[in-house]
DSSP file (Angstrom, degrees, kcal/mol; ACC not computed):
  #  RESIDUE AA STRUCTURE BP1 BP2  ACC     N-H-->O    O-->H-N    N-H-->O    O-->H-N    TCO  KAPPA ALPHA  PHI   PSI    X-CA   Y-CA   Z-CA
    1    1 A X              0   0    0      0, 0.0     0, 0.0     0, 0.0     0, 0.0   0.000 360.0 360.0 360.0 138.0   -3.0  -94.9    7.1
    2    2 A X        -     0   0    0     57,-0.1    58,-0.3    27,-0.0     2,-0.3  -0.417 360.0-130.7 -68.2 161.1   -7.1  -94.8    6.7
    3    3 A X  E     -a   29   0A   0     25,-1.3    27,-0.7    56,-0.1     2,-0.5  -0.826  18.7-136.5-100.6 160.2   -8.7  -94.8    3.8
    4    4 A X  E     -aB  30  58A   0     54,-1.8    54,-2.2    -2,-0.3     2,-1.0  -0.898  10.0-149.1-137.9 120.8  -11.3  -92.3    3.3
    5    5 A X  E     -aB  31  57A   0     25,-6.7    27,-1.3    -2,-0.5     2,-0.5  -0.782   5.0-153.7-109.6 115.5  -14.8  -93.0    1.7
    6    6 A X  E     +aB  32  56A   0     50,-3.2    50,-1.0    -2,-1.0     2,-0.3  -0.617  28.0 168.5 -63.0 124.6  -16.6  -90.4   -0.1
    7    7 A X  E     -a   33   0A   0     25,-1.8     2,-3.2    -2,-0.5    27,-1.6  -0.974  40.7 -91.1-144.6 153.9  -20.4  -90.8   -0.3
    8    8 A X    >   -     0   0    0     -2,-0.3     2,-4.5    25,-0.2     3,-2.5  -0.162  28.9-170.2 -47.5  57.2  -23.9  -89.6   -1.0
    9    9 A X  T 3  S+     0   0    0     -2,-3.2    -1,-0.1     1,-0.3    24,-0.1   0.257  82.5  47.5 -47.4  35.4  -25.0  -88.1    1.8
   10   10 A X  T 3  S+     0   0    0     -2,-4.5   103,-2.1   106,-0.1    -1,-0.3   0.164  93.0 109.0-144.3 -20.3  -28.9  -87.6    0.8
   11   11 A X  B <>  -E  112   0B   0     -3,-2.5     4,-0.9   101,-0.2   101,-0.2  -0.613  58.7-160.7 -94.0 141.1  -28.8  -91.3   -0.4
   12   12 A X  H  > S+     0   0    0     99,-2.2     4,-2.3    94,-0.2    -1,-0.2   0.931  96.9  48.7 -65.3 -40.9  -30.7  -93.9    1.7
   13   13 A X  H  > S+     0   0    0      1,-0.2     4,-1.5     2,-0.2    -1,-0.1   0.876 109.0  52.3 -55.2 -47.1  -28.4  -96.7   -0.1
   14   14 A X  H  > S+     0   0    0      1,-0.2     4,-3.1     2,-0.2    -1,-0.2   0.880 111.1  45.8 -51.3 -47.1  -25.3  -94.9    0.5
   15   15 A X  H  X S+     0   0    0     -4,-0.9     4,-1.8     1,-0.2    -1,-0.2   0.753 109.5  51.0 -88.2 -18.7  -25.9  -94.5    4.1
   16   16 A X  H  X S+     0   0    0     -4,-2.3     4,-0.6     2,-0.2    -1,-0.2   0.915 110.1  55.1 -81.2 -21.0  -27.0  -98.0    4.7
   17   17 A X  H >X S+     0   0    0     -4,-1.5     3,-1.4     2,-0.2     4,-0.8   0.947 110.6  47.3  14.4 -88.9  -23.5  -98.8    2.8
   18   18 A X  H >X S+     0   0    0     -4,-3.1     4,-2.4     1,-0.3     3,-2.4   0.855 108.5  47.7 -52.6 -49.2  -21.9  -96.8    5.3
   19   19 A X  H 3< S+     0   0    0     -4,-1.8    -1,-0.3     1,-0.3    -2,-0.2   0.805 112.8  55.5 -44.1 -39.3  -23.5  -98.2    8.3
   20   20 A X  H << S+     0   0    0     -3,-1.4    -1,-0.3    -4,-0.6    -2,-0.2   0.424 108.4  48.1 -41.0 -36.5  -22.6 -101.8    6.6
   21   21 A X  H XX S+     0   0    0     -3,-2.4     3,-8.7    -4,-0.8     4,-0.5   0.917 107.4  51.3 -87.0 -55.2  -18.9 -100.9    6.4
   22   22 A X  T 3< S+     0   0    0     -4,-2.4    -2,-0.2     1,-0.3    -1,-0.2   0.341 104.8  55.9 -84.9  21.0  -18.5  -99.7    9.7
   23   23 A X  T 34 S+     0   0    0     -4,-0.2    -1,-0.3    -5,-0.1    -3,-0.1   0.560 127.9  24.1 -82.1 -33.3  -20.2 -103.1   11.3
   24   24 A X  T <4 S+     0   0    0     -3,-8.7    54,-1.5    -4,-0.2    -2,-0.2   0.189  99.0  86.1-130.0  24.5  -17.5 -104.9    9.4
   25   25 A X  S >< S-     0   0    0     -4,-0.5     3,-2.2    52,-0.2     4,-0.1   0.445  78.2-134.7-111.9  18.9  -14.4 -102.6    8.6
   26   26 A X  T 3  S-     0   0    0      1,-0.3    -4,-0.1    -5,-0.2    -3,-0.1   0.617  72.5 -60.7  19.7  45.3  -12.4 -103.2   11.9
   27   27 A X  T 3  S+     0   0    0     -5,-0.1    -1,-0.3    99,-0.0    -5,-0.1   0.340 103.8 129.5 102.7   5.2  -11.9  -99.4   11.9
   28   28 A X    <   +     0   0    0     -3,-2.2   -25,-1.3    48,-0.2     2,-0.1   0.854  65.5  58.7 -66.9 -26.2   -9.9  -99.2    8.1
   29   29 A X  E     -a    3   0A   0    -27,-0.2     2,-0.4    -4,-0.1   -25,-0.2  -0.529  53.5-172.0-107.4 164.2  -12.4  -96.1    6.6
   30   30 A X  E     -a    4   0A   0    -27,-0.7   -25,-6.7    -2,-0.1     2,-0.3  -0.933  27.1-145.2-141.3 158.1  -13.3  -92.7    7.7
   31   31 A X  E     +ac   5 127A   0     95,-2.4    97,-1.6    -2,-0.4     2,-0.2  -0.850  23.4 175.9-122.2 168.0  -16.1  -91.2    5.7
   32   32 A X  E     -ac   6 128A   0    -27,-1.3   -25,-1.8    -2,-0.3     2,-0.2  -0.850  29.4-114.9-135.2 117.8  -17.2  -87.9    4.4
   33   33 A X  E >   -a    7   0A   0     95,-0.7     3,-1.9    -2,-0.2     6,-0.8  -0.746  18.0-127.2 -74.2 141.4  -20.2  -86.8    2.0
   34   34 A X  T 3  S+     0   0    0    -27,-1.6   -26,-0.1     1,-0.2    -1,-0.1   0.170 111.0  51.9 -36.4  -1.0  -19.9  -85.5   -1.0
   35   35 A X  T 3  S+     0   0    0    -28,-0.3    -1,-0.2     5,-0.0   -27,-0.1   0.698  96.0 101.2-116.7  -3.5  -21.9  -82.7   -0.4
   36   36 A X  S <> S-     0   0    0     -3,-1.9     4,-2.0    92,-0.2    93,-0.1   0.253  87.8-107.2 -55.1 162.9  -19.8  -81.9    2.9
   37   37 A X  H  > S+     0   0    0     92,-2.9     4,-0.9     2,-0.1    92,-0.1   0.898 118.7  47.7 -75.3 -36.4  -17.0  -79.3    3.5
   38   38 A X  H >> S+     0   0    0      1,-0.1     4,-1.1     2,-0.1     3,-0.7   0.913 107.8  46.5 -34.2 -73.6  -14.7  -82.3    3.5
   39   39 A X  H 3> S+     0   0    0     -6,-0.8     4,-0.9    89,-0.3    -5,-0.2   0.421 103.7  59.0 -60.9 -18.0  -15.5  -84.3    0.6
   40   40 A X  H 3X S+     0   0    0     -4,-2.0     4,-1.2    -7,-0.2    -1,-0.2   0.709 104.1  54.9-114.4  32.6  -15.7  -81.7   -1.6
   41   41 A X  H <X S+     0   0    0     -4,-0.9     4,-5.1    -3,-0.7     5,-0.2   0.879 107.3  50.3 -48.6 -41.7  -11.8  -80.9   -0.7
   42   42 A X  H  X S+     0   0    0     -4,-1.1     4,-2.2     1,-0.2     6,-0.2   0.927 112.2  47.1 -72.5 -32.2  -10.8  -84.3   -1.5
   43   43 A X  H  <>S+     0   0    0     -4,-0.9     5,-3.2     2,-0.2    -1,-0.2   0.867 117.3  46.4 -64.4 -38.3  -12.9  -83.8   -5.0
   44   44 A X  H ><5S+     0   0    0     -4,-1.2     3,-2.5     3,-0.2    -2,-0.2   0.983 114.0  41.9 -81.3 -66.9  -11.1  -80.5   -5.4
   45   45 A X  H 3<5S+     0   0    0     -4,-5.1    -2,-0.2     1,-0.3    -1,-0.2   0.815 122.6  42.8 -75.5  -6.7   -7.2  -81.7   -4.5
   46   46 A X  T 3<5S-     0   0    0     -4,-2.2    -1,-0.3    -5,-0.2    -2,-0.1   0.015 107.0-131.0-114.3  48.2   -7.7  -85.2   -6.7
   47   47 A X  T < 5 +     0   0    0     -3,-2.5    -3,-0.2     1,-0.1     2,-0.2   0.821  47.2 161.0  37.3  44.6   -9.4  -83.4   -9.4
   48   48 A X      < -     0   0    0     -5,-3.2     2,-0.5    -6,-0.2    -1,-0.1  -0.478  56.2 -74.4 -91.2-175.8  -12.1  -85.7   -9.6
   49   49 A X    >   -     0   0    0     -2,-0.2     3,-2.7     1,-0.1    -1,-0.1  -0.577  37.1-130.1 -68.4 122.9  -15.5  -84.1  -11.5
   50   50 A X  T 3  S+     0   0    0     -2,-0.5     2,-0.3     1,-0.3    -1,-0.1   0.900 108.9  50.5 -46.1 -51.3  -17.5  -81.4   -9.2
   51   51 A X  T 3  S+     0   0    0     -3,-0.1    -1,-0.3     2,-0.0    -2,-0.1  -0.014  81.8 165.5 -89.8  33.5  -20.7  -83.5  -10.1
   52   52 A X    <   -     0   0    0     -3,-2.7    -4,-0.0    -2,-0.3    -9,-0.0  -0.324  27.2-169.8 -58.2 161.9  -19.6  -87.1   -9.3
   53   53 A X        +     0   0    0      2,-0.0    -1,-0.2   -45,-0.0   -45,-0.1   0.307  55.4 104.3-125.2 -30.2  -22.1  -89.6   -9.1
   54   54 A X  S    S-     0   0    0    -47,-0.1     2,-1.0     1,-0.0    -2,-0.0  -0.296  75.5-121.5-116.8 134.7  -19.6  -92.3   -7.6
   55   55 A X        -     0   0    0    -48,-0.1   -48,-0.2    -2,-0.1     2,-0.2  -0.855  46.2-163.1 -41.8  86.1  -18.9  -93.8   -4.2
   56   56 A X  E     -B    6   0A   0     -2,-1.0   -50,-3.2   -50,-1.0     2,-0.5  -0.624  16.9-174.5-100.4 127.8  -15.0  -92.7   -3.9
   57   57 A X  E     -BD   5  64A   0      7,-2.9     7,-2.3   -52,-0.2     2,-0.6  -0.941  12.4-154.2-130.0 157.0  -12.6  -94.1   -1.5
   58   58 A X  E     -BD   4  63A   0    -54,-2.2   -54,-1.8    -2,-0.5     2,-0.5  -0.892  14.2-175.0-139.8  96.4   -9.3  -92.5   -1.5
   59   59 A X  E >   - D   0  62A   0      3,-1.5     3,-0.5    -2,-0.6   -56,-0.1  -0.895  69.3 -18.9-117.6 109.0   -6.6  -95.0   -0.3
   60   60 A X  T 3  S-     0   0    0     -2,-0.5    -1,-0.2   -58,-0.3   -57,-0.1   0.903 132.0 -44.8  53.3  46.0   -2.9  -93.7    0.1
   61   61 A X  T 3  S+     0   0    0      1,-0.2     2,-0.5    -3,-0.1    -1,-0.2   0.344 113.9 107.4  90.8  -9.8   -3.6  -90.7   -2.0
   62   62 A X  E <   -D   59   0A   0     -3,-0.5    -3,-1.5     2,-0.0    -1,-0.2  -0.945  62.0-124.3-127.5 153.6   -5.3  -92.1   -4.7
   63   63 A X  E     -D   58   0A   0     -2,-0.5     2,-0.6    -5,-0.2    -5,-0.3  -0.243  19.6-174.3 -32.8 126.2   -8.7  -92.1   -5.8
   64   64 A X  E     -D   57   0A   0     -7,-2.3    -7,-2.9     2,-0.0     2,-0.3  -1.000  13.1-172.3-128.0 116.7  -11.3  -95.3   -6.6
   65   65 A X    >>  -     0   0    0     -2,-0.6     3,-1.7    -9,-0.2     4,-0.6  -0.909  41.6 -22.1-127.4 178.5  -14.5  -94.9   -8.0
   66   66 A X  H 3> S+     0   0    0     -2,-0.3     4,-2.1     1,-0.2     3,-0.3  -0.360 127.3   0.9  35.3-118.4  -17.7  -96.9   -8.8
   67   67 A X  H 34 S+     0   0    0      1,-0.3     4,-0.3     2,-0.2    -1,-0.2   0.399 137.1  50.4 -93.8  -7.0  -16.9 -100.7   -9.1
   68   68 A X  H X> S+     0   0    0     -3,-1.7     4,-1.3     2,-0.1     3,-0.7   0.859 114.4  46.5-103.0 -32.9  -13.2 -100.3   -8.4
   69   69 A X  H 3X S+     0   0    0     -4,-0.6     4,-1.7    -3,-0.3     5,-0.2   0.929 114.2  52.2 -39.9 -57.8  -14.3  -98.0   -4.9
   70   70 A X  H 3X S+     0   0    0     -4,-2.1     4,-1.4     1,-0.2     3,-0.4   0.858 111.0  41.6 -52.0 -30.0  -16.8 -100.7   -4.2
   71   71 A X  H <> S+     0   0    0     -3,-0.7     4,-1.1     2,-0.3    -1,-0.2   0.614 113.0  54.2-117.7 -35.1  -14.4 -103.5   -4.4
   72   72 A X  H  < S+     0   0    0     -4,-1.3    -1,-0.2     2,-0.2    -2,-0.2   0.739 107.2  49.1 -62.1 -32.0  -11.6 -101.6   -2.5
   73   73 A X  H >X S+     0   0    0     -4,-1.7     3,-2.1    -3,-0.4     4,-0.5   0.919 107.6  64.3-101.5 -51.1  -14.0 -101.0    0.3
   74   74 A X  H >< S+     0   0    0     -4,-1.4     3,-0.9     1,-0.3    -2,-0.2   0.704  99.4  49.2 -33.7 -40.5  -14.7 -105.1   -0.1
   75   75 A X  T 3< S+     0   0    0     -4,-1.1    -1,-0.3     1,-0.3    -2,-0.1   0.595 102.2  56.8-113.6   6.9  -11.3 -106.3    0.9
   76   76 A X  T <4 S+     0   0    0     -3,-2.1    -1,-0.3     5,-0.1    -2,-0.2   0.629  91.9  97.4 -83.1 -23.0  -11.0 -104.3    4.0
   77   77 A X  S << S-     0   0    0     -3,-0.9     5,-0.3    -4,-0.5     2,-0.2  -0.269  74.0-124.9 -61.9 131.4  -14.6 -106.1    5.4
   78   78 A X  S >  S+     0   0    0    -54,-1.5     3,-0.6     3,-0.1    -1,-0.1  -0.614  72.0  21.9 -95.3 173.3  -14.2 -108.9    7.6
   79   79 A X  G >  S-     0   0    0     -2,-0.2     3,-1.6     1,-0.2     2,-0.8  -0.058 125.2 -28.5  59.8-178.2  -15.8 -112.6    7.1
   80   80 A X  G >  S+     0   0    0      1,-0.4     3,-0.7     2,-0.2    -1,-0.2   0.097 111.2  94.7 -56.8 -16.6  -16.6 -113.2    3.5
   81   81 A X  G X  S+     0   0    0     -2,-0.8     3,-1.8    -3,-0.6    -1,-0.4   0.661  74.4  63.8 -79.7 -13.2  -17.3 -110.2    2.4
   82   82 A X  G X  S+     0   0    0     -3,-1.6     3,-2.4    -5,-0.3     4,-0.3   0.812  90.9  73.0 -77.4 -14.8  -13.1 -109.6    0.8
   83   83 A X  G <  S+     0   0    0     -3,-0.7    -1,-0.2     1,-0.2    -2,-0.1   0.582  79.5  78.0 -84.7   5.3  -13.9 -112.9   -2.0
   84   84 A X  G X  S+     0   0    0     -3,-1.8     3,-0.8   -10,-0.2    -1,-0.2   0.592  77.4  76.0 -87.0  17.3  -16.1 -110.1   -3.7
   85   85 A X  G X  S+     0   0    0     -3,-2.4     3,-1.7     1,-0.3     2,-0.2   0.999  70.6  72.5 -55.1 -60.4  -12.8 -109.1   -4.9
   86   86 A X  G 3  S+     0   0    0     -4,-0.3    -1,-0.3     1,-0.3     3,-0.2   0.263  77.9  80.4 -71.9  26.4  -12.6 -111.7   -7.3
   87   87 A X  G <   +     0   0    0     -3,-0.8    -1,-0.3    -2,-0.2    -2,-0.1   0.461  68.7  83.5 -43.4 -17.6  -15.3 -109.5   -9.4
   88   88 A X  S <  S+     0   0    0     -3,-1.7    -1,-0.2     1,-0.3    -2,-0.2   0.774  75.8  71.7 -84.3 -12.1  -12.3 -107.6  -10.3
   89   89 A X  S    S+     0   0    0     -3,-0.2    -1,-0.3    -4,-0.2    -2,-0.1   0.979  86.2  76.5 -61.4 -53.5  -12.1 -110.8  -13.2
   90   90 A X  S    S-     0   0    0     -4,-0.2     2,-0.8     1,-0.1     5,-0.1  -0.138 109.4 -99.2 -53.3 132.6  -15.0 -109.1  -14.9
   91   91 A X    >   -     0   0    0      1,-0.1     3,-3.4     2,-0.1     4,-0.3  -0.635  22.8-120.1-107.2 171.0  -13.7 -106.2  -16.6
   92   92 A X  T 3> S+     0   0    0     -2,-0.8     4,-3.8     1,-0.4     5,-0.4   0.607 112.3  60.0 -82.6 -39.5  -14.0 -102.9  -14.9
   93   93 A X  H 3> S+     0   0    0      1,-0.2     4,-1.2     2,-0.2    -1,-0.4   0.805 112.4  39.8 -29.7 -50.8  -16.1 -101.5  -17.9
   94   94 A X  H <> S+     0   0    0     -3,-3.4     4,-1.4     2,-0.2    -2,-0.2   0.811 113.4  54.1 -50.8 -56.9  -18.7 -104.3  -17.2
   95   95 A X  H  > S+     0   0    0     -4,-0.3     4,-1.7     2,-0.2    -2,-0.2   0.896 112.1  44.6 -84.2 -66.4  -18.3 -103.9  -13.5
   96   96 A X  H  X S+     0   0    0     -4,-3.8     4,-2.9     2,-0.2     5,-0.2   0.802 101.8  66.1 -68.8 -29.3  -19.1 -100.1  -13.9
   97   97 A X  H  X S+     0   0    0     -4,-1.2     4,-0.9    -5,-0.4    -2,-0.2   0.976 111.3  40.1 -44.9 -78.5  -22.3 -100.7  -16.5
   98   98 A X  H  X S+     0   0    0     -4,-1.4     4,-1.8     2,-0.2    -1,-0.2   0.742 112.4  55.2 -64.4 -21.3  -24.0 -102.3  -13.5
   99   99 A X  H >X S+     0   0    0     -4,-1.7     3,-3.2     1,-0.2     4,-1.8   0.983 109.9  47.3 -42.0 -71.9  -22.6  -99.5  -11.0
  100  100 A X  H 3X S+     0   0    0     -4,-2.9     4,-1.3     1,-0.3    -2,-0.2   0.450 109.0  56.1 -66.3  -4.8  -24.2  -96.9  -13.1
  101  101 A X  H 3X S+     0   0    0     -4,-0.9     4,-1.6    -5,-0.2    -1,-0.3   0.852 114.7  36.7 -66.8 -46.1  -27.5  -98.8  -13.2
  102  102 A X  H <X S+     0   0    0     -3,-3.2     4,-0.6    -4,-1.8    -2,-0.2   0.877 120.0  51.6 -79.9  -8.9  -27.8  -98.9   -9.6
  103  103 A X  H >< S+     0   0    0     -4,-1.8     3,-0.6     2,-0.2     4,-0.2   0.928 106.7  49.5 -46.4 -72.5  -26.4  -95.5   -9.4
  104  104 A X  H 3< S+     0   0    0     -4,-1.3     4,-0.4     1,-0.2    -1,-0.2   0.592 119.9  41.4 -41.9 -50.8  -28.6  -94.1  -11.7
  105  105 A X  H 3X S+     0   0    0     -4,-1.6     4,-2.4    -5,-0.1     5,-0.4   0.587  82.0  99.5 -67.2 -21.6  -31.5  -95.8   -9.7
  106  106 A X  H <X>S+     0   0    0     -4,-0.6     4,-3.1    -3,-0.6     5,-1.2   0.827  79.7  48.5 -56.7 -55.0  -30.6  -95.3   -6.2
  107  107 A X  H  >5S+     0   0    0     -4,-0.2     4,-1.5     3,-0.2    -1,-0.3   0.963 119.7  49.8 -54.6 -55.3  -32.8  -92.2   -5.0
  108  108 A X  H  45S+     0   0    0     -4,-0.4    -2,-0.3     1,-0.2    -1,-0.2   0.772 119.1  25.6 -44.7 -52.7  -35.5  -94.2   -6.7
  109  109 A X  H  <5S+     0   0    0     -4,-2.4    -1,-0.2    -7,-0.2    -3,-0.2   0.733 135.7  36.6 -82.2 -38.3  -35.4  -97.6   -5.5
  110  110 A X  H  <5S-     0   0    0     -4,-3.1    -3,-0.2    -5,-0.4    -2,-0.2   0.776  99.6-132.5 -98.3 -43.9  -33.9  -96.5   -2.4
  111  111 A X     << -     0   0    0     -4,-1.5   -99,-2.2    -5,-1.2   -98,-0.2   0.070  24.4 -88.9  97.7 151.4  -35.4  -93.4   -1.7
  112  112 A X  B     -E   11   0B   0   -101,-0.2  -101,-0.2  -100,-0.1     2,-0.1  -0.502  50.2 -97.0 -88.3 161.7  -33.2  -89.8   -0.5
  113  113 A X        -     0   0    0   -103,-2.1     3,-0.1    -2,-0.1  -101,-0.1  -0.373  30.4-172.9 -81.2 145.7  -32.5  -89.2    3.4
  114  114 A X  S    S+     0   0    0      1,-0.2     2,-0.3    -2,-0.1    -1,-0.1   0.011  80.2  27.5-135.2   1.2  -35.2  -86.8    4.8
  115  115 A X  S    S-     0   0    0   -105,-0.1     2,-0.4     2,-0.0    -1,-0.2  -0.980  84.6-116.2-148.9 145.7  -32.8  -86.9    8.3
  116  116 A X        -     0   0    0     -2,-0.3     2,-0.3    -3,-0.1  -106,-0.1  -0.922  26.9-124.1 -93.5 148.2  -29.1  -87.4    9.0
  117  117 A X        -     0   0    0     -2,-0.4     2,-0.6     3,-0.0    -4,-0.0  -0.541  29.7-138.1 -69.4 125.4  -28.1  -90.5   11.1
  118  118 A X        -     0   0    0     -2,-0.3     2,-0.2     1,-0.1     6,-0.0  -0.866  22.6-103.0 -83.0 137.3  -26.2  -89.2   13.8
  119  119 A X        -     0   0    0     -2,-0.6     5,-0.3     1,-0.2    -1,-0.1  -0.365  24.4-118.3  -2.6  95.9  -23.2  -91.0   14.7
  120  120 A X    >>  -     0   0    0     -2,-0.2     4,-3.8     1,-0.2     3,-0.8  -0.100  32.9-111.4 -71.8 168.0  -22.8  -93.2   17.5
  121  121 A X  T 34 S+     0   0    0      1,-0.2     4,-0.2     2,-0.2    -1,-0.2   0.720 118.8  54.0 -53.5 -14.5  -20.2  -92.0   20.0
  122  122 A X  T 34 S+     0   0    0      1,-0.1    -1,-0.2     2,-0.1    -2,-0.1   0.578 121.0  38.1 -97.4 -22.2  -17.7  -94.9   19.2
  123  123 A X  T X4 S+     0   0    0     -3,-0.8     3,-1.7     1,-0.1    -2,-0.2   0.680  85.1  89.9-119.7 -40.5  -18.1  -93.7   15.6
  124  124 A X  G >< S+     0   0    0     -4,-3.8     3,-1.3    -5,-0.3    -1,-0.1   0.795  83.9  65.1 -36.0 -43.5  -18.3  -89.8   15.5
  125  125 A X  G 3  S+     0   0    0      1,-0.2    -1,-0.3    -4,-0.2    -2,-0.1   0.510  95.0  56.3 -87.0  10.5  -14.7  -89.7   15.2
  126  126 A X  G <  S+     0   0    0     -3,-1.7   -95,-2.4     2,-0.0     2,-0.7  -0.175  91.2  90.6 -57.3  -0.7  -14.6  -91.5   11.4
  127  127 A X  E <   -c   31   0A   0     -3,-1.3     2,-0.6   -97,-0.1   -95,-0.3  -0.792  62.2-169.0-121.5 119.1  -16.7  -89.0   10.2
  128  128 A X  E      c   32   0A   0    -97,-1.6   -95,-0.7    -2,-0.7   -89,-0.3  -0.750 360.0 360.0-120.5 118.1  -15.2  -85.6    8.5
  129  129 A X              0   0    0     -2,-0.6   -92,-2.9   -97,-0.1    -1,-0.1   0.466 360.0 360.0 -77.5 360.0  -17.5  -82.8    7.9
């Protein structure tokens, strides 16, 4: 069963994120944005907050956000990228203090999407409106 990553779709970071997974995720996510008709079902049926903030991946029915999302999406990545698991030693309070920094930052640093990336063809069908 996929797991399914919720994301900013307005974010530049978010979508370079997504592009990032799906180079390395040998097919394990499908995405949605959060501002989509999709994403915010899945916010509706796991009751998460109407105004999340959070990357969300929702693997076998349950939710992950912010540093535990991130870290989830980590150990599905091929090559090197699954040893950023062992963050998960830090605890998840800590973990999420620097989420919500970059979080908080993102639009800023990163700048918001002025276009959507279309899909490639190989790719269109991972993506849930």
């Amino acid at each position: 069963m996929k797991a399914i990553v919720l994301f900013d779709g307005e974010c530049n970071l978010c979508d370079a994120s997504v592009q990032f997974i799906l180079k390395r995720d040998q097919g394990y996510h499908d995405f949605a944005s959060l501002q989509g008709k999709t994403g915010q079902e899945f916010v509706k049926r796991h009751h998460l907050p109407a105004t999340i903030d959070s990357v969300v991946v929702i693997e076998r029915g349950v939710p992950y956000i912010k540093s535990d999302a991130a870290l989830r999406i980590a150990r599905h990545l091929h090559g090197g990228w699954k040893l950023l698991t062992i963050l998960r030693i830090f605890p998840r309070s800590f973990r999420d203090c620097v989420y919500d920094v970059v979080a908080k930052n993102r639009h800023q640093w990163f700048g918001v999407k002025q276009h959507c990336a279309l899909p490639t063809s190989e790719t269109r069908a991972r993506f849930h409106d």
